[in-house]
C-alpha positions, 0 to 999 in steps of 0.5 A: 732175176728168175722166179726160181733164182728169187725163191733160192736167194728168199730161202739163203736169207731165211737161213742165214737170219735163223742162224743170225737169231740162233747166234744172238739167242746162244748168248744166254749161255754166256751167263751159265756158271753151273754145267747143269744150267749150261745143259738146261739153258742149251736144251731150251735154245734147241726148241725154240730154234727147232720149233718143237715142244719135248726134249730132255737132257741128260749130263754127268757132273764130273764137279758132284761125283755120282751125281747125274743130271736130267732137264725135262721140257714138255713131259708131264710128271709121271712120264717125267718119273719114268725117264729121270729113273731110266736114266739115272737109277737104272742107267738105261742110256749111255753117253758114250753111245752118242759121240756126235750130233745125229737124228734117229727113228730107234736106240736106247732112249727110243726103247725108254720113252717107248716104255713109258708111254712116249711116242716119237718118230725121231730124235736129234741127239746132240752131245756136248761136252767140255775140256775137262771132263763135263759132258751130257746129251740133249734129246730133241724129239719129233713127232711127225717127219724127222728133222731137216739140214737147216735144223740141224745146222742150228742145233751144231752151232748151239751145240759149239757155244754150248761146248764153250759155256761148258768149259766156261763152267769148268774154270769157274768150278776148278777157280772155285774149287781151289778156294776151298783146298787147304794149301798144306795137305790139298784136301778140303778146308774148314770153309768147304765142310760147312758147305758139304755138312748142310749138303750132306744134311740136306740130301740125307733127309730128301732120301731118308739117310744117315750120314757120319762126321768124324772128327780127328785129331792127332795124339801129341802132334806138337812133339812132332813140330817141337823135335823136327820142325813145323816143315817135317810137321806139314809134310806128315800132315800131307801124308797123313791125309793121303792116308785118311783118303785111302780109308774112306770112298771117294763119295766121302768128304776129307777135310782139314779143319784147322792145325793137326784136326780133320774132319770127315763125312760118311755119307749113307753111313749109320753109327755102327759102320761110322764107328767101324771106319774111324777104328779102320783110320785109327790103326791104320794111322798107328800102324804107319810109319810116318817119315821124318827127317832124313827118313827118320821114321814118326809113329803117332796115333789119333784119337777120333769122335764120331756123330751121326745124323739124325741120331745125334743131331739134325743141324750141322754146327751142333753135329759138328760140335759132337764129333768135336766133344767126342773126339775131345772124350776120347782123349781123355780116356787116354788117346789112340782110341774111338768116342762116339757122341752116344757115349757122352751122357 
């Protein structure tokens, strides 16, 4: 065997062990439940199978809706401030602008990380993305002379497993979801609200927000079973948290809480606006025509509490237990009317 023809066969073994240990190493992303660790864990695995010290990723969650995602590998704080604000406070880098796996010397995130003091030569972008609407970039960077076939063959075969580990993610999240939906109406359980209230609790004093829970319950309702039945009863009850849905963003968080009780978060919400959602719901609800049997048409009204964080509470079960008295209150003072905790004395 020639010198040259040893050289070439040593440099396919190479090759092909560096593939057999990126493969063994893609295993890691086996045991990812959450998209955000999926991104991570892959961003990890890019540099070490391509020998270099800086990446970032950048992924939107579509599971937390407005809510995007960073992972930062070999910056210190302050360039990593500089990139987690361009990235998701100003939207300086789309994702859209990176269909497939590519190596660069210029583009947006290149105009970023030169704003912020950052020099690189190249960087190889490598999206990924899953089957039902999870995606992101990871940004491998260079400093020197770019990136070789061999490296980016690696980073394809990190980028198909973690493509897989997405969609792994995407299961787990649409199984869990499903245990947290009321079989009724579709919208969220009581389960799921205490979860959402601590979440919301928690984000809103990070960022030094208010946030809003509004406690529903419907005037009467049991006449409505008593007359039609408990499925006329369950089928309005599946109107009305429709309705409830198109009164509120799709940042806010509608949940049934047990029978003809909902309950809502309003997220950056202070009590003045809160009061003003729960009067919009309050005539919406009167003013609807709910249908009955045989399209028989079902007026009802609701009477609603209102509780605001940090205002009335900062612990979720006693926050929730205003809104409940509230509600409780404006029932009392003759139904189809708004209460806020405030007003309990």
């Amino acid at each position: 065997m020639s010198d040259a023809s040893r050289a070439d066969l040593l440099e396919e073994n190479a090759r092909l062990r560096a593939a057999v240990e990126t493969l063994e190493a893609c295993t890691a992303l086996t045991r990812c439940l959450e998209p955000g660790e999926v991104f991570a864990v892959a961003l990890d695995l890019l540099l070490a199978a391509l020998a270099r010290e800086r990446g970032l990723a950048f992924f939107r969650r579509t599971s937390m809706p407005l809510s995007d995602g960073v992972a930062f590998r070999g910056f210190d704080e302050t360039e990593a401030r500089g990139l987690r604000e361009a990235l998701v406070a100003e939207k300086a880098v789309e994702l859209e602008a990176y269909p497939r796996l590519d190596v660069s010397s210029a583009g947006p995130l290149q105009e970023v990380l030169a704003r912020i003091g950052v020099e690189a030569a190249a960087s190889l972008a490598v999206p990924m993305r899953g089957r039902e609407g999870e995606r992101g970039v990871i940004w491998v960077l260079d400093e020197a002379g770019g990136f070789g076939a061999a490296e980016v063959e690696r980073a394809h075969l990190i980028a198909r497993h973690g493509e897989l580990a997405l969609h792994n993610a995407e299961r787990y999240h649409r199984a869990k979801e499903r245990a947290f939906i009321d079989d009724v109406t579709e919208v969220f359980n009581a389960r799921y609200l205490l979860q959402a209230t601590e979440n919301e609790i928690q984000r809103a004093e990070r960022q030094g927000k208010e946030m809003c829970v509004l406690f529903l319950d419907l005037d009467r309702f049991k006449l409505v079973n008593d007359r039609y039945g408990h499925l006329v009863g369950s089928q309005t009850l599946r109107q009305l948290s429709k309705l409830l849905q198109h009164c509120v963003r799709q940042i806010d968080t509608v949940a049934r809480y047990g029978g003809d009780e909902f309950t809502i978060l309003l997220t950056d919400t202070g009590l003045e606006t809160g009061r003003m959602v729960a009067e919009r719901i309050r005539r919406s609800v009167a003013d609807n025509l709910f249908e009955g049997a045989r399209g028989a048409p079902i007026r009802l009204t609701i009477s609603i509490g209102v509780a605001c964080y940090p205002g009335d509470s900062r612990e979720r079960d006693r926050l929730l237990d205003l809104a409940d008295k509230a509600m409780y209150r404006a029932k009392s003072l003759g139904r189809n009317t708004v209460c806020a905790a405030s007003e309990l004395g």
